[in-house]
N, C-alpha and C positions, 0 to 999 in steps of 0.2 A: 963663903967668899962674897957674894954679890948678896944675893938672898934674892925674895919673887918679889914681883908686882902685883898690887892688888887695886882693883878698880871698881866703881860701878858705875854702870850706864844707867844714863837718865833721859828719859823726854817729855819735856817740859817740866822740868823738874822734879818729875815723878819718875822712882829707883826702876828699871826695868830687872835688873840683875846684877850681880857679881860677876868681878872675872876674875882670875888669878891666872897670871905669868910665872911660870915656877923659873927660877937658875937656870938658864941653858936653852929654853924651850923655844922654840921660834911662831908655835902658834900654841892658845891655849887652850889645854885639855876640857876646860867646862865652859865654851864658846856656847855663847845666848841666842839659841833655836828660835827664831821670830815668829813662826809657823803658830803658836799658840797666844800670839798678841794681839793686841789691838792695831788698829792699823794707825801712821803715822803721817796727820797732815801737814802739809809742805808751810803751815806756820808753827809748826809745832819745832823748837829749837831741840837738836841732841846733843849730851853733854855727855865725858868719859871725866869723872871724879877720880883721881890717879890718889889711893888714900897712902897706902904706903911702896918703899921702893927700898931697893938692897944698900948696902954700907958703901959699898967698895966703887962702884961705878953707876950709881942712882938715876936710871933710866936714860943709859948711853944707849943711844942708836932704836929708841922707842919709834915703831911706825905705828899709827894706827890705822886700819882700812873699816869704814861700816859700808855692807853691803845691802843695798836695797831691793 
């Protein structure tokens, strides 16, 4: 029907990870654990790269929250 979303987070334009929003899902199964990263200065920009999206309703009603 729709199909997933897939993303990657960046800061400073350097890839932190992958996410994938599968069909249906309200949050996503392989959500990016910060606990193992560098830490992120407040000039440092974050970016969420939306690379692909589903056919049928291509990222209706997309929220994104990043938590700090």
């Amino acid at each position: 029907m729709g199909g997933d979303i897939h993303a990657v987070v960046k800061v400073a334009g350097n890839a932190l990870g992958a996410v994938i929003i599968q069909e249906g899902q309200t949050f996503p199964a392989n959500a990016i654990d910060g606990k193992d990263l560098p830490a992120i200065r407040p000039d440092q920009p974050i970016t969420l790269d939306i690379t692909s999206v589903g056919a049928t309703y291509p990222g209706e009603r997309l929220v994104v929250t990043i938590r700090m």
